[in-house]
N, C-alpha and C positions, 0 to 999 in steps of 0.2 A: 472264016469259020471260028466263032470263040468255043474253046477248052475250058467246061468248068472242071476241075478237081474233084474228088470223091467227097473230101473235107468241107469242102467249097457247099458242096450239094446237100449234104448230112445236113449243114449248119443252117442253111434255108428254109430245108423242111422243119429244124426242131423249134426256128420262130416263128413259124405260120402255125399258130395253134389254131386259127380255124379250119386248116385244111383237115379233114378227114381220112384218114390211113388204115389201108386194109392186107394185111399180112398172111399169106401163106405159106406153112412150114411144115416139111414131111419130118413124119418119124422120125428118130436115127437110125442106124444099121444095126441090122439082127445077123444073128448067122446064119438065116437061110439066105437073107439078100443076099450078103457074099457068097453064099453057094449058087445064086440064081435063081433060088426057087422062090415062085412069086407065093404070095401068103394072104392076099385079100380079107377075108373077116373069119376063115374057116381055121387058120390058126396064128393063135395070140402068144408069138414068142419074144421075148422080152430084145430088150438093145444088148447089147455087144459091150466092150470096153471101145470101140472107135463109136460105137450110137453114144457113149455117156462122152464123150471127149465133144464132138458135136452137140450135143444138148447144151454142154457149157458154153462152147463158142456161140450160140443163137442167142443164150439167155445173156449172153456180154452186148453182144451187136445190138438187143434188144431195150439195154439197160436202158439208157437217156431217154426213153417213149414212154409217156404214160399210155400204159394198156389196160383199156374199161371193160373189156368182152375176151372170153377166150372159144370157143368153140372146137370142140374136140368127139370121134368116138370114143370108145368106151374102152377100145384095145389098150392093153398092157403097155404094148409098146409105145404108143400114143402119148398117156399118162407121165412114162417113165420120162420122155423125152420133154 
């Protein structure tokens, strides 16, 4: 069985520019998540200090991709992240 590396794989995808790549990415964490209370569209509570710390770390992982399209609701939280 060959082992490819993480680095190995990153670097495959970032020179196949005609592969097409589709990314889904949740919110970050609010404080009710960490309370457990699920929040669905009925309330728009912002990120946390651990949602902005996560926002940073996806917008890093994200950095080397050109992204043409973002598709988002409308929530706060959403935006923020």
């Amino acid at each position: 069985m060959r082992t490819i590396t993480k680095q190995k794989r990153k670097n495959r995808l970032l020179q196949d520019s005609s592969m097409r790549q589709l990314f889904f990415i949740r919110h970050g964490e609010t404080d009710n998540n960490k309370a457990g209370i699920i929040q669905g569209r009925s309330i728009d509570a912002p990120i946390n200090d651990a949602g902005r710390k996560q926002a940073d770390a996806i917008r890093e992982a994200l950095r080397p991709f050109e992204i043409h399209r973002v598709v988002a609701s409308g929530l706060r939280r959403t935006h923020e992240t």
